[in-house]
C-alpha positions as CSV (number, residue, x, y, z in Angstrom):
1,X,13.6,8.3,3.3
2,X,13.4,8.2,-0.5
3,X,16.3,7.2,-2.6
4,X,18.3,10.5,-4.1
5,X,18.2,8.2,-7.6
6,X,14.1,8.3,-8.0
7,X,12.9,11.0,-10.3
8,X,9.4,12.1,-9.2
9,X,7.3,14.0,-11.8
10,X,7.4,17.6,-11.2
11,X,4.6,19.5,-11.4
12,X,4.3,22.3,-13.7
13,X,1.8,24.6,-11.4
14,X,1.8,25.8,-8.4
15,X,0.3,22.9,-6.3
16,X,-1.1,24.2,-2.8
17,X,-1.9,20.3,-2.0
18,X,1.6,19.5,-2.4
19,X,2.3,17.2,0.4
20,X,4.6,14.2,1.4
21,X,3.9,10.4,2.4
22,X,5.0,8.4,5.1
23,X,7.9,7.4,3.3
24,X,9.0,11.0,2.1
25,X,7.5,10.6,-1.3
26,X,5.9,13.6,-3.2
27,X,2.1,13.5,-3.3
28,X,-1.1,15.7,-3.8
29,X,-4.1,16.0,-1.8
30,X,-7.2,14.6,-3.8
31,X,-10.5,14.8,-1.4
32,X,-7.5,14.9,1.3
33,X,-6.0,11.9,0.2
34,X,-2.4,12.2,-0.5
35,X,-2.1,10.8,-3.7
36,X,1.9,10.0,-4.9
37,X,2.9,11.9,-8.0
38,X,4.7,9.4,-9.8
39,X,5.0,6.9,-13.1
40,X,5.8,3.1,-12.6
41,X,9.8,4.0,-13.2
42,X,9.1,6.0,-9.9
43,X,7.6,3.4,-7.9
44,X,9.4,0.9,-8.7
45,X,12.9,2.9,-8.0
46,X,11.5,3.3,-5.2
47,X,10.3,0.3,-3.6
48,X,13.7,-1.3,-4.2
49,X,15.3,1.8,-2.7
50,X,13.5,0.6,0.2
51,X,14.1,-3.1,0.2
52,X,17.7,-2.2,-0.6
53,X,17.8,-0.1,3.0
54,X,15.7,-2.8,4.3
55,X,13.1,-0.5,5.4
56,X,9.1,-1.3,6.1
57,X,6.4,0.6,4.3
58,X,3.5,-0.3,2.5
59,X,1.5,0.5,-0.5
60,X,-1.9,1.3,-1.2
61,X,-2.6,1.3,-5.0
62,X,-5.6,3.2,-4.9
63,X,-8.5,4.2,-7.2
64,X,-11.7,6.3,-6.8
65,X,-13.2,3.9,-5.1
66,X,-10.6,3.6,-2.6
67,X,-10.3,7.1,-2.4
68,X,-14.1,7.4,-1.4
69,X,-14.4,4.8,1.3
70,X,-11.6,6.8,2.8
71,X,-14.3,9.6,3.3
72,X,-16.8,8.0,5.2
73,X,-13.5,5.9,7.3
74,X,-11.6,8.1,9.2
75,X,-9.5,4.7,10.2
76,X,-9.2,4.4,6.5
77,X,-8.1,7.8,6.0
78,X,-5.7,7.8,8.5
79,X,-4.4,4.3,6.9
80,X,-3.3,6.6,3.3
81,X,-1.3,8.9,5.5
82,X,0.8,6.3,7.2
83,X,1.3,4.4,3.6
84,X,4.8,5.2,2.1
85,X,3.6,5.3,-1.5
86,X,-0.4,5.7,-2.7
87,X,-0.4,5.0,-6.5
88,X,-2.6,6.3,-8.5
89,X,-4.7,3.6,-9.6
90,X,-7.6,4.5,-11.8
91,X,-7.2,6.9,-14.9
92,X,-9.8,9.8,-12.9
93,X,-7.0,10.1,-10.5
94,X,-4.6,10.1,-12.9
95,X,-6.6,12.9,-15.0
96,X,-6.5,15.0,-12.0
97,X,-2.5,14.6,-11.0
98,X,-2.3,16.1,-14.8
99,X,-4.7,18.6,-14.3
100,X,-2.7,19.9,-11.6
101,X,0.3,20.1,-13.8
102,X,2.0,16.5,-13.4
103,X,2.5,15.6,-17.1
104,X,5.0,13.5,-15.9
105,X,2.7,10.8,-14.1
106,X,1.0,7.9,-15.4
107,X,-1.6,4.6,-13.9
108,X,0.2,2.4,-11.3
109,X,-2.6,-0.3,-11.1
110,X,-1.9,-3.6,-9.1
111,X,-1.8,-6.0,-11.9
112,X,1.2,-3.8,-13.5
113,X,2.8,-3.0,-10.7
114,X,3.3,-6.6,-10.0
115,X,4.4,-7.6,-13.3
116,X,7.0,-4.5,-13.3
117,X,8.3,-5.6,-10.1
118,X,8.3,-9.5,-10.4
119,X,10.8,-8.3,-14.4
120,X,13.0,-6.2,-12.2
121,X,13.0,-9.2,-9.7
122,X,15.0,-11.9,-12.0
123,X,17.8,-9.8,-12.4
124,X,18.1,-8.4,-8.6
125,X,16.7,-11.5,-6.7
126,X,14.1,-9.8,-4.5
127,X,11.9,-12.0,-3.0
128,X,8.2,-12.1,-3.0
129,X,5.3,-13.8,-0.7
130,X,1.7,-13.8,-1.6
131,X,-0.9,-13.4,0.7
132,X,-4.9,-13.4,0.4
133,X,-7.6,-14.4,-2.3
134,X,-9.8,-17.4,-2.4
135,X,-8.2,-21.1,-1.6
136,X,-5.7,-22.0,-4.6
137,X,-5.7,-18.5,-5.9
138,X,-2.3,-17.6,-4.7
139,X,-0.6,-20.6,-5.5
140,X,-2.0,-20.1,-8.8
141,X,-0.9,-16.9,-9.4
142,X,2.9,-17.5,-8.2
143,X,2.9,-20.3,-10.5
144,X,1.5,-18.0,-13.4
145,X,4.2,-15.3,-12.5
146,X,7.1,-18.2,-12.5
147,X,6.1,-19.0,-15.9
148,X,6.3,-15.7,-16.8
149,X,9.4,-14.7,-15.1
150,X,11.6,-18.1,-14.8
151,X,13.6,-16.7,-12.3
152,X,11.6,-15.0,-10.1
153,X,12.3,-16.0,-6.1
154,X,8.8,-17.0,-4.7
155,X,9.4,-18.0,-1.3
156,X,5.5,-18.4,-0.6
157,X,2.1,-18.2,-0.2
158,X,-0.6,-17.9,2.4
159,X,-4.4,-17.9,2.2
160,X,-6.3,-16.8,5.4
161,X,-9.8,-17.7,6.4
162,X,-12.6,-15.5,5.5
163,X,-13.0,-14.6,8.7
164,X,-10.6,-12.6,11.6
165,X,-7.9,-14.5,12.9
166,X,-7.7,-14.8,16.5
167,X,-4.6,-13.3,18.0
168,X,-2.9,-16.7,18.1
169,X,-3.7,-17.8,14.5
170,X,-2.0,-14.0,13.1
171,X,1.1,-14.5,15.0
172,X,1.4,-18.3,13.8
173,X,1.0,-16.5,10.2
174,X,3.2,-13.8,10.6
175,X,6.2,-15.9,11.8
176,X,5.5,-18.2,8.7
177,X,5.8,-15.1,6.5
178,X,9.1,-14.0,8.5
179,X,10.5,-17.1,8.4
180,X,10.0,-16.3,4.5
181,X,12.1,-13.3,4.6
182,X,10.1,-11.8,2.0
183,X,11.1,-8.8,0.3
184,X,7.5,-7.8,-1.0
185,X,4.9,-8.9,0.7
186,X,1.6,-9.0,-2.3
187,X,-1.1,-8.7,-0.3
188,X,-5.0,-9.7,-1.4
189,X,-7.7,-8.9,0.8
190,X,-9.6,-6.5,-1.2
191,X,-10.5,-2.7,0.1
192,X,-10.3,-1.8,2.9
193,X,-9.5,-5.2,4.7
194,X,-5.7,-5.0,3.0
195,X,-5.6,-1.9,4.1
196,X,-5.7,-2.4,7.6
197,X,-4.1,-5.9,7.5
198,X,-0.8,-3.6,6.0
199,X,-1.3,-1.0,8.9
200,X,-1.5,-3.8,11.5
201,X,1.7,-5.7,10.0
202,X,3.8,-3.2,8.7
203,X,7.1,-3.8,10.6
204,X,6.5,-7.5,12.0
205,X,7.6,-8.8,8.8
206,X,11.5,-7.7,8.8
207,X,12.5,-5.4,6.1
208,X,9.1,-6.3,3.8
209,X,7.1,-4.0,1.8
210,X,3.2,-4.5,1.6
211,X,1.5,-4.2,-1.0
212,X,-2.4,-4.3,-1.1
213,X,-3.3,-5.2,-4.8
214,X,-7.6,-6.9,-5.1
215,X,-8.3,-8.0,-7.6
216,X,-4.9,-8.4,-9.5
217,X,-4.6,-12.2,-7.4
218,X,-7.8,-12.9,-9.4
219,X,-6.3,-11.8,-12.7
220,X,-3.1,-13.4,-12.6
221,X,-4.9,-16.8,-11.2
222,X,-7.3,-16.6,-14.5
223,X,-9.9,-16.4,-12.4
224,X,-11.4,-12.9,-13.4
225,X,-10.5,-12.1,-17.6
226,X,-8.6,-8.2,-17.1
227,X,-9.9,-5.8,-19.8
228,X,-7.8,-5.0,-23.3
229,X,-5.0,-2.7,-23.0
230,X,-6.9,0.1,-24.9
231,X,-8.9,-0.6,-22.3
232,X,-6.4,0.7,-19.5
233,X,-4.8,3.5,-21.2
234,X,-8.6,4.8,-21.8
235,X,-10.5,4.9,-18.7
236,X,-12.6,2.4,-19.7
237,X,-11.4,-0.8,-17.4
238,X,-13.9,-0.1,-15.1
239,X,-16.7,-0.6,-17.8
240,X,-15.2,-4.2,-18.5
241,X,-15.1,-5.3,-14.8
242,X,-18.4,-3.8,-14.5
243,X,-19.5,-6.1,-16.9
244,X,-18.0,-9.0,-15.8
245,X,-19.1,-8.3,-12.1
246,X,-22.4,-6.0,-12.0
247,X,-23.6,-7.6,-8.6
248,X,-20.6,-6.7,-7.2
249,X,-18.9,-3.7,-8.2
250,X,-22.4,-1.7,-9.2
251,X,-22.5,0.3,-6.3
252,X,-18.6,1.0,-6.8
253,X,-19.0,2.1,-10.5
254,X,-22.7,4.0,-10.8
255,X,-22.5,5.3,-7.6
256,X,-19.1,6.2,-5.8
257,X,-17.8,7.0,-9.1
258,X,-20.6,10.1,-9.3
259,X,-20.1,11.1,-6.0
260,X,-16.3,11.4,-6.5
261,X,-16.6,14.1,-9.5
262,X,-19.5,15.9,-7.6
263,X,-16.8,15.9,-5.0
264,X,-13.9,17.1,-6.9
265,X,-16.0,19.8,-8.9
266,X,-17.4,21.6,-5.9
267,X,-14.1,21.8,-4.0
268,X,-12.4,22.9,-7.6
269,X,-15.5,25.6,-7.0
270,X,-14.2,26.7,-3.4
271,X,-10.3,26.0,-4.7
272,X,-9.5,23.4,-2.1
273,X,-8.0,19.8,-2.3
């Protein structure tokens, strides 16, 4: 259930992909994935409405690319409609939640949402685990956010192999992150490995959110340089990091991103979702 104090954007249209999440949270269909209609006052509200109830979601901060692996994974797909909140990560989706009359919404990347979260956290002691990137990287990044946010309550961090667990090795990890009792769970595995990780362990961790945020473990552990701010309020982020990373993310960028406004314009053509 959502909290009855969380203001969601309204839209200003009639919206015939108007849907709900997991969680209860208004959303949109975009290429059928529901997308939540909401600014980072929203999410946040509502993630500690959660944590306050001490109920298990989690979070898939999502972007176009996201949003287009989910088409050729139905497992994927099925993933975003179990997920209490899907943030709109990249400005396109963001552009399209206005479009559709949600003036009211705004970018919930990863690396913001964590900092917005780990602020709130000093004054109402929520506690946080981090989970995922290369060896060192989460450490590194707790101890970046501690400087940051002096009192924040990090009460660990975990690092699995690059490879699958075997059944024995995930419960030995879950019962270490338990044992935690972690309030947030910050989870970096990258797309879509997070994503199912979150699906598979959503409840097994008492009370925890999950939140599947990349690349923001590599930011915050200074391993990867995030773009300006001008940057991020103008689209053009994924230029930077296309920059910085062109064997990696080409496909993501020059490709998928194509595909996704071929995608959108021909079902805006035959008025569906």
């Amino acid at each position: 259930m959502t909290s009855a104090l969380v203001s969601y954007p309204a839209s200003t249209k009639r919206d015939a992909s108007a849907v709900r999440t997991a969680a209860g949270v208004p959303a949109t269909r975009i290429l059928d994935v529901p997308v939540s209609t909401v600014n980072m006052d929203a999410a946040v509200r509502t993630i500690f409405g959660w944590i306050r109830n001490r109920s298990a979601h989690y979070i898939c901060v999502r972007d176009v690319h996201g949003v287009m692996r989910a088409q050729e994974d139905e497992a994927l797909m099925d993933i975003h409609h179990g997920a209490g909140l899907i943030t709109p990560d990249g400005m396109p989706l963001v552009w399209a939640l206005k479009a559709r009359g949600y003036k009211g919404v705004s970018r919930v990347c990863g690396a913001d949402l964590v900092a917005a979260l780990c602020e709130a956290s000093e004054a109402n002691g929520a506690r946080h685990y981090f989970y995922g990137g290369k060896p060192g990287v989460a450490e590194r990044m707790a101890e970046e956010l501690v400087k940051r946010y002096p009192r924040l309550k990090v009460v660990g961090t975990g690092t699995p192999p690059f490879r699958a667990l075997t059944a024995e090795e995930d419960e030995q990890a879950v019962a270490e992150i338990s044992a935690a009792r972690p309030d947030i769970v910050w989870v970096g595995l990258s797309t879509p490995k997070q994503e199912y990780w979150m699906r598979d362990h959503v409840g097994r961790i008492p009370g925890a959110t999950l939140v599947g945020i990349g690349a923001a473990f590599d930011f915050y552990a200074g391993d990867v340089k995030r773009a300006p701010v001008w940057m991020h309020k103008s689209g053009f982020e994924w230029l930077h990091r296309l920059v910085s990373e062109p064997r990696r993310l080409w496909r993501r960028y020059l490709v998928m991103a194509p595909k996704f406004v071929a995608k959108m314009a021909y079902r805006a053509i035959r008025r569906e979702a």
